[in-house]
N, C-alpha and C positions, 0 to 999 in steps of 0.2 A: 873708359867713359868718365866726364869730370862733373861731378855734380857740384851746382849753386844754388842757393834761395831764389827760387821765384820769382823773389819782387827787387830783388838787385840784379836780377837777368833782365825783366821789364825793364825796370828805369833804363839801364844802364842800355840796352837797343832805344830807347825812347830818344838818349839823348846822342844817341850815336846818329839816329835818324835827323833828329833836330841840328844836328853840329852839321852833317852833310847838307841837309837843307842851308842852313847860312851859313856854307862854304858858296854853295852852289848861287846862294842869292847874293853873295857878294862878288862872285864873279860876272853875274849876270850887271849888278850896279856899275862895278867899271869899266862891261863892256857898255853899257848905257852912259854910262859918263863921259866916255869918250866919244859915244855918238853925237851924244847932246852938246857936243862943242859946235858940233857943224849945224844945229838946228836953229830953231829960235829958243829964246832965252825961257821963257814959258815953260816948255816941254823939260829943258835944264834944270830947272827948279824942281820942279817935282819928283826928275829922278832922284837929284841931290836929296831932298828932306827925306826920299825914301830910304835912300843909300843910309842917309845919318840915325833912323829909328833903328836900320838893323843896325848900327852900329855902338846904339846904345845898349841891344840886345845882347850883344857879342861879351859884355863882360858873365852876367850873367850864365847865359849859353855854357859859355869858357868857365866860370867857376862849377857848373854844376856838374858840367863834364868833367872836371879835374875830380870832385867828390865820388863822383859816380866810378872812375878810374881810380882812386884810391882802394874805394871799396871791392871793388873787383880786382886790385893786387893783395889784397888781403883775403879776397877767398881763393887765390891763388895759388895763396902759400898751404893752405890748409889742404891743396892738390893734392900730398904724399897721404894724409889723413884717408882723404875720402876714396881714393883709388885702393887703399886695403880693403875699406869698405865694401867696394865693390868686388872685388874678390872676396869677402867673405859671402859676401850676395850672391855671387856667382857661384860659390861652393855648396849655399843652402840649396842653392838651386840646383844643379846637379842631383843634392841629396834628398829633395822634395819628395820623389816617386819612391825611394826607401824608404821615407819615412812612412811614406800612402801604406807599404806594404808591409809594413811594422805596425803601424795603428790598423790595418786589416785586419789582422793576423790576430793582435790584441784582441781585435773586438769577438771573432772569432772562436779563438780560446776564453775567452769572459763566459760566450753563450754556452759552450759547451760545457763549460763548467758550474753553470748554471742550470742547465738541463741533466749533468750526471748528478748532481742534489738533488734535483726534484726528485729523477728517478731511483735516487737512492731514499728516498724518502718514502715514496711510493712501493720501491721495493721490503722497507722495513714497517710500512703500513699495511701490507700486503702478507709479508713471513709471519706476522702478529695477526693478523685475519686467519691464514693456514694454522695457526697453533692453534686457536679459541676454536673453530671449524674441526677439527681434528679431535681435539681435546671431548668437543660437545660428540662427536662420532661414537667416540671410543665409549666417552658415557654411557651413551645412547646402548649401543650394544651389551658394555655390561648390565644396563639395568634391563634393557632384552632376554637377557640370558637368565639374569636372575626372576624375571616373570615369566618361564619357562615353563614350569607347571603350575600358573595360576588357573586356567582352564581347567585342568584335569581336578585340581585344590578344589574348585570353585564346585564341579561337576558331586566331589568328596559330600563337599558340605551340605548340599542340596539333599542327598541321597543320606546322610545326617537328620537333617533336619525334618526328611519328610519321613524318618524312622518314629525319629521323636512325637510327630504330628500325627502319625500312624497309632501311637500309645499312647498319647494323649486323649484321643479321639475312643481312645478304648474305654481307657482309665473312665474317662465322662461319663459313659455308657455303662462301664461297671457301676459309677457311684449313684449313676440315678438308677439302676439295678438292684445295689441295696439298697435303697431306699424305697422302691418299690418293695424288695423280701421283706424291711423291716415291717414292713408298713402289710404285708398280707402277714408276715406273723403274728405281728400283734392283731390284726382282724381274727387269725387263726384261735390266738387264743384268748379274745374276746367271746369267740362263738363258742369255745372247748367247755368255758365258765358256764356261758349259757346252758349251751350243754345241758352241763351236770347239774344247772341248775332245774332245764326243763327233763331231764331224766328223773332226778327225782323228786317232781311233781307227779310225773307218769307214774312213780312205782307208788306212792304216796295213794294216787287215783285209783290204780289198780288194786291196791290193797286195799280200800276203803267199799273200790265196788266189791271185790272176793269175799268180802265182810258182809256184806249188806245182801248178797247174792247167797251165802249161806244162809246166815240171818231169815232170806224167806225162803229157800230150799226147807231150812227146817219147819219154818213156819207150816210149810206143805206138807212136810213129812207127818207133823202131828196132827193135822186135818186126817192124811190117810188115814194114820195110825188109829185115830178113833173109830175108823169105821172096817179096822180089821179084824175076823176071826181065827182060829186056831184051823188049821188043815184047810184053810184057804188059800190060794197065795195072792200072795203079794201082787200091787199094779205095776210097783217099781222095779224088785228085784227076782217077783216071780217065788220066792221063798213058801214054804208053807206053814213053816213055825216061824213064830213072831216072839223072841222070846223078852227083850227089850226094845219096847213100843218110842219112838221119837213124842218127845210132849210137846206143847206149845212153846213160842216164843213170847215174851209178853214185849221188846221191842223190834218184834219184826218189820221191817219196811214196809212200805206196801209197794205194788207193783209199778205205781208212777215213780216212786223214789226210787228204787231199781234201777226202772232207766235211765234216768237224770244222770243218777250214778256210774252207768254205762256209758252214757256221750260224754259225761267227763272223761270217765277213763281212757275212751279212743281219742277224745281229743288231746290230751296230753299228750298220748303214746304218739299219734301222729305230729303233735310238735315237736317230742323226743327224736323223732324217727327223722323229721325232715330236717332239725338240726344237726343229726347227726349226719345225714346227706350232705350236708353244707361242707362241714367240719372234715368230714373225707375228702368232698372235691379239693378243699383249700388245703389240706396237708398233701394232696397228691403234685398241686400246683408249688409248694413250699417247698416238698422234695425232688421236683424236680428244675426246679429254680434251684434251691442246695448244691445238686448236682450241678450246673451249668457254672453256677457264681464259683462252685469250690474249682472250676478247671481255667477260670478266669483268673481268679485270684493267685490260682499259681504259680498260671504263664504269666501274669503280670506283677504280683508283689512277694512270692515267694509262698512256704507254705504256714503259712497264718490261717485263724480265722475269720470269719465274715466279720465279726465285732471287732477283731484288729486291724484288719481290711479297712472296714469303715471309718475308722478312728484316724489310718492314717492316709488316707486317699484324696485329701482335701490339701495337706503338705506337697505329698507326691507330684501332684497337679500341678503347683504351683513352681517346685523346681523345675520341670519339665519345662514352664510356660516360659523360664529364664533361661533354658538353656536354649529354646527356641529363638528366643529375643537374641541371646548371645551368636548364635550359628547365623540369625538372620545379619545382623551386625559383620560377622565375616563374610558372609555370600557377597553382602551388596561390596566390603572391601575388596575381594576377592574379583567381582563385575569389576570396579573400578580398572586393579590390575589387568584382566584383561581388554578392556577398554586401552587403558594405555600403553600396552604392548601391543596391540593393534595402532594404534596412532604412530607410534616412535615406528616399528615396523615399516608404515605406509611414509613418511618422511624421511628415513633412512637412504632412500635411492636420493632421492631432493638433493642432499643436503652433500654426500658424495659427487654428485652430478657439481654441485656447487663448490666443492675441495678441489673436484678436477679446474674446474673454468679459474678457480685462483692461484693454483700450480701454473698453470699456462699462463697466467697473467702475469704471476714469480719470473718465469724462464724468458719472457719477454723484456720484462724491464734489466735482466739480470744480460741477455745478449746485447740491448740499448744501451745500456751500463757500459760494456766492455768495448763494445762500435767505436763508444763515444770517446773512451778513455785512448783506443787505440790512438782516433782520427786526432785528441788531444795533442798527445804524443809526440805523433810526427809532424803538428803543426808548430811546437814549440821545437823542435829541432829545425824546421826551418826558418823561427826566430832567430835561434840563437848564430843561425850562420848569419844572416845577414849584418 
């Protein structure tokens, strides 16, 4: 095949068509000229001036067709040129549909190597998920392990603390205890004073009326005695000899003062008496309060006494209340702990449930990996044949 420009293949039919037209019209003119000899002159005429305009055409005509015919031997020569041409054209051609299945093939192997990155991406986003997941497992169970006996610690402390609260509760009870003993002892021996103080009023009383009571016994005696004789006897003692007669008292009572003398006396002794009533009940209650505090104080502070009991029962108390604060302070950590061995426990299946689903997600991209690597593979071996 001979390839030419375009517009020198136009022209050059253009003037090929024009050159045969005035060939053709100049043969037509001669055969008209020749007709026109036999006609009238008229008709002559008009062929002739026609004959003569194409014949002015005819240089023209003739020159453009000689240009037009130059230019077309000169793309002539360039024949050997453009016929390689076409054979290299005709080779692309040929080679077209290899190349389709070269740039296939390329685009192909592009995607799949574009898809084994992603997946290799995913799979190293994925192997780093399984270590953090794993890693938070393993955690999880050693710190399981290690709140292992927090319940039972916790259960410890409780049964700690409510020993504590146990003696505490005592220790209370013992100190408003003594204080209560302190507080009837000293009642005890507020009334012990009184007492002896109403004791000896009474003996005071007694001995003033015993006085005063003799006092007029003699007073009586010496009235008898005046009106006693010898071998008589007595109204008193019955005697018949009188040998030392009882004389007058010159400060004897008289029988009102006597008795005044008497309701003092009982009155006292009955104060003495009911005081001293009091003073028993309260040493009986002293003693056996003694008793109860002395088995308190022993089981609880050792063997001391009530006064060193009381002295230090207010300190005691006090450690007691810290160490209760202190054990309370672990229980509730202690709760915590098993709180959170419960929780890590109850998430534990979760989170394996969840290790598994990303091992399996691992072994998927890890098979798409290799699929992909293979089908690579032997898509570039059948590049490289081509």
């Amino acid at each position: 095949m001979i390839f030419y420009d375009d517009d020198i293949l136009v022209k050059y039919e253009q003037y090929e068509e024009a050159y045969d037209e005035y060939l053709l019209i100049e043969k037509q003119l001669n055969e008209a000229l020749e007709l026109s000899k036999t006609v009238e002159d008229e008709e002559y005429k008009k062929n002739l001036e026609a004959y003569e305009r194409k014949q002015l055409e005819v240089p023209i005509i003739t020159g453009e067709f000689a240009d037009s015919q130059k230019v077309l031997e000169q793309e002539q020569a360039k024949q050997p040129e453009r016929e390689q041409i076409e054979k290299d054209i005709a080779s692309l051609d040929a080679e077209l549909p290899k190349y389709d299945a070269v740039e296939s093939l390329a685009r192909e192997i592009a995607e799949l190597e574009r898809k084994i990155g992603s997946d290799q991406k995913l799979q190293e986003l994925t192997q780093n998920q399984i270590n953090a997941k794993t890693a938070e497992i393993e955690a999880n169970k050693k710190r399981i392990s290690s709140l292992e006996s927090a319940g039972a610690k916790k259960e410890q402390l409780e049964a700690e603390r409510e020993r504590h609260n146990d003696r505490k509760t005592k220790l209370e009870s013992l100190k408003t205890d003594l204080s209560a003993y302190f507080a009837l002892c000293k009642e005890l021996k507020t009334k012990q004073s009184k007492y002896e103080s109403l004791a000896e009023i009474a003996d005071n009383a007694l001995s003033k009326y015993n006085t005063l009571n003799r006092m007029f016994l003699d007073e009586q005696a010496g009235i008898i005695a005046s009106t006693l004789e010898e071998g008589s006897p007595c109204p008193v003692c019955g005697s018949v000899h009188h040998p030392v007669l009882a004389s007058m008292s010159e400060n004897a009572p008289s029988e009102a003062e006597l008795k005044t003398a008497k309701k003092v006396s009982d009155k006292a002794q009955k104060d003495a008496n009911n005081m001293s009533v009091d003073c028993g009940k309260l040493r009986g209650q002293v003693e056996s309060l003694t008793e109860t505090l002395n088995k308190q104080i022993k089981e609880l502070l050792g063997e001391i006494s009530a006064e060193e009991a009381d002295s230090q029962i207010g300190t005691v108390i006090d450690e007691i209340r810290n160490k209760i604060f202190d054990l309370t302070q672990k229980v509730m950590l202690e709760e915590r702990n098993v709180n959170e061995k419960e929780s890590l426990s109850q998430a534990l299946p979760f989170l394996e449930k969840a290790l598994e689903k990303l091992r399996t997600e691992l072994n998927l991209y890890i098979q798409s990996i290799a699929a992909d690597t293979a089908t690579k593979k032997g898509k570039q071996e059948q590049l490289s044949q081509l």
